[in-house]
N, C-alpha and C positions, 0 to 999 in steps of 0.2 A: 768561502771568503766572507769577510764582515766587513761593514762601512759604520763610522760612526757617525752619527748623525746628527749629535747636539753633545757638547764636552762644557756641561756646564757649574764655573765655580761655585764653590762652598764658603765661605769666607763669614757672612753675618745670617740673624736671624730673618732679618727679609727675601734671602736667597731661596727658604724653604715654601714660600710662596710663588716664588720664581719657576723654582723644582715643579710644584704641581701645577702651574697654569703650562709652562709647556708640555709636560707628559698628559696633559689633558687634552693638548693641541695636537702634540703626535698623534697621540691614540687615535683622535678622530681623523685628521690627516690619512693615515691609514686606513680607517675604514672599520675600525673598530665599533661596535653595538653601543651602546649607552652604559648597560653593564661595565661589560670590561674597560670601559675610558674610565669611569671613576674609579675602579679598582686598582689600572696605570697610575692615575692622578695621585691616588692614597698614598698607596705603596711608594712613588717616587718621592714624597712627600717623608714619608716614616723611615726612610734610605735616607735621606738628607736630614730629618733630624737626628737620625741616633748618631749617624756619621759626624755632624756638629759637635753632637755635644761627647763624643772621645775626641776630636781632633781639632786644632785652630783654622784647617782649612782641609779641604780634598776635591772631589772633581765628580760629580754627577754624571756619567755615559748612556747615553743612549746609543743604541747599536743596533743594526740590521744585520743576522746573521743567519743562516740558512731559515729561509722564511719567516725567521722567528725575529721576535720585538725584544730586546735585551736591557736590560735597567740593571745596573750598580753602580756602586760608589769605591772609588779609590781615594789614598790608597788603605789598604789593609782589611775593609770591611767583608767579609765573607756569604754577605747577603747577596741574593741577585735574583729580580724578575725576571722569567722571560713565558711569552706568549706567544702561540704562533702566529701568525697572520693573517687575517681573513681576504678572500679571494681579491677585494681591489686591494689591500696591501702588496698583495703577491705579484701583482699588476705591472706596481711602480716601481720605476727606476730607480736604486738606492740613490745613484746622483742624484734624480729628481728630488727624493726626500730631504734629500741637504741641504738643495738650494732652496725650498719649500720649508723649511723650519727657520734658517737662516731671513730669508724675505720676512717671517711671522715676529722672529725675533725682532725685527728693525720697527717693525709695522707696528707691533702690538705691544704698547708700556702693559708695567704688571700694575695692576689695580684689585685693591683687596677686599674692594665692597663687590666687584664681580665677579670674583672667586668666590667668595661667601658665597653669592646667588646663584652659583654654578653649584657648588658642594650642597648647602639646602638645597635644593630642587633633586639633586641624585638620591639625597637622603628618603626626600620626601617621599618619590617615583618610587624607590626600594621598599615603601615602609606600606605602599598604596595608598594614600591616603592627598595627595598631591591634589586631585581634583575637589575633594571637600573645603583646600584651605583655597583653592581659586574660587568657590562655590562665595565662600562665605567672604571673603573678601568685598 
């Protein structure tokens, strides 16, 4: 069985920001490592832009299906993330997760200087070097 759990439009380029602040949101919701949330985040990101630019509009899914974390885009795109889930994903109530993204969706405007700070700092962490530019700061 699968639950969707965020069915989000495609429509303009501010969407693609949209795209990765909430699969950034799931990801960690879930219980996702630091890793794989910016990998979610990218990835639902690079799904939503390629899908943009073939189509005037489509629909971003996220999906819980057997344990696993599902990302594609409709319609027509034949890309699709999926991850399993790590133990507290596995935990939660797919309702819970819906009502849990939906609450985040209301709660949380998308803001693109703290996407930025979220994407640099994964960049950073990945690259190691993260505690030199706090150092030097």
């Amino acid at each position: 069985m699968s639950t969707s759990i965020l069915a989000l439009p495609l429509r303009r380029r501010r969407d693609l920001l949209a795209a990765r602040q909430r699969a950034r949101q799931i990801a960690s919701l879930l219980g996702f490592d630091r890793d794989e949330r910016a990998v979610v985040a990218a990835t639902a990101f690079e799904f939503a832009r390629l899908t943009l630019e073939e189509r005037d509009g489509a629909t971003l899914h996220f999906v819980l299906a057997a344990d696993r974390l599902q990302v594609f885009a409709e319609p027509g795109m034949s890309f699709r993330l999926e991850r399993p889930l790590p133990e507290k994903g596995r935990a939660m109530c797919a309702e819970d997760v819906r009502w849990a993204v939906q609450e985040l969706q209301m709660l949380t405007p998308i803001d693109l200087f703290e996407e930025v700070h979220h994407q640099n700092q994964e960049i950073l962490l990945a690259l190691g070097v993260r505690d030199r530019v706090e150092e030097a700061a």
